[in-house]
C-alpha positions in Angstrom: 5.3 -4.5 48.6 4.9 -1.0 47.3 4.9 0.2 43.6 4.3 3.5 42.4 2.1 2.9 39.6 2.2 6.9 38.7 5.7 6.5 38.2 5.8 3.0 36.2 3.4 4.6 33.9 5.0 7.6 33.1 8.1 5.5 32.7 6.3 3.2 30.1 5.1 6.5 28.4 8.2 8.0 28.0 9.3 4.4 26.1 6.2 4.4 24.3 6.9 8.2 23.2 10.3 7.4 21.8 9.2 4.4 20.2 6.2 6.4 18.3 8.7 9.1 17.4 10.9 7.2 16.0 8.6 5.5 13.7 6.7 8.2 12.7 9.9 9.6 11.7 10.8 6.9 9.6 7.5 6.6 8.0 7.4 10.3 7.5 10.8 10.1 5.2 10.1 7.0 3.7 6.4 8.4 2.8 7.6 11.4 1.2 10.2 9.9 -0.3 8.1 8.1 -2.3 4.7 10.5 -2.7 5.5 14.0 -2.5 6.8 15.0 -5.6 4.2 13.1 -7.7 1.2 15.0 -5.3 3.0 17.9 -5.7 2.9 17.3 -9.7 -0.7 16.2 -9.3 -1.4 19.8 -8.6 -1.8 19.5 -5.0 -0.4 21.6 -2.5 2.1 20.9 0.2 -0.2 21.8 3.0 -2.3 19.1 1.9 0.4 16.4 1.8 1.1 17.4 5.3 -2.8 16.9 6.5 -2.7 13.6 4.2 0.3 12.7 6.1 -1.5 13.3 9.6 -4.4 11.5 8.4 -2.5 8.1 7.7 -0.5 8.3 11.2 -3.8 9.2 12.9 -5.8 6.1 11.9 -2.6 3.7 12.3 -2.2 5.0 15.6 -6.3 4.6 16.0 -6.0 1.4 15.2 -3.1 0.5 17.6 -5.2 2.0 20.2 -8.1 -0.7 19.2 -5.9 -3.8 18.5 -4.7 -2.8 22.3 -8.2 -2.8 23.7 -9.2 -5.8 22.3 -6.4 -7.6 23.3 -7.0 -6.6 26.5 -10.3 -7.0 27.2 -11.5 -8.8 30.3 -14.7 -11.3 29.6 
């Protein structure tokens, strides 16, 4: 039996592209939806909501990556 595992995992990395798109689309609206006016009337600027924002999907994807690896570890 042959299986390409190149191709299998670029084919599970285009899934798991869309899947993180989609969902850091939705958490981008829902989050601004509901903080951006109130940092914006905190005085902050937008270019700072936009680094918090980065901030927040970098650690949730940081800890995806972790929950992944532990699962995963062989003892």
């Amino acid at each position: 039996m042959d299986i390409n595992i190149e191709q299998e995992a670029n084919s599970l990395v285009e899934k798991l592209d869309d899947a993180l798109e989609s969902a850091t689309e939705e958490f981008s609206v829902n989050f601004t939806e509901r903080q951006y006016s109130d940092w914006l009337d905190a005085g902050y600027k937008a270019a700072e909501f936009d680094l918090l924002e980065s901030e927040i999907l970098h650690r949730a994807l940081q800890k995806l990556v972790n929950r992944w690896r532990e699962a995963n570890q062989v003892s």
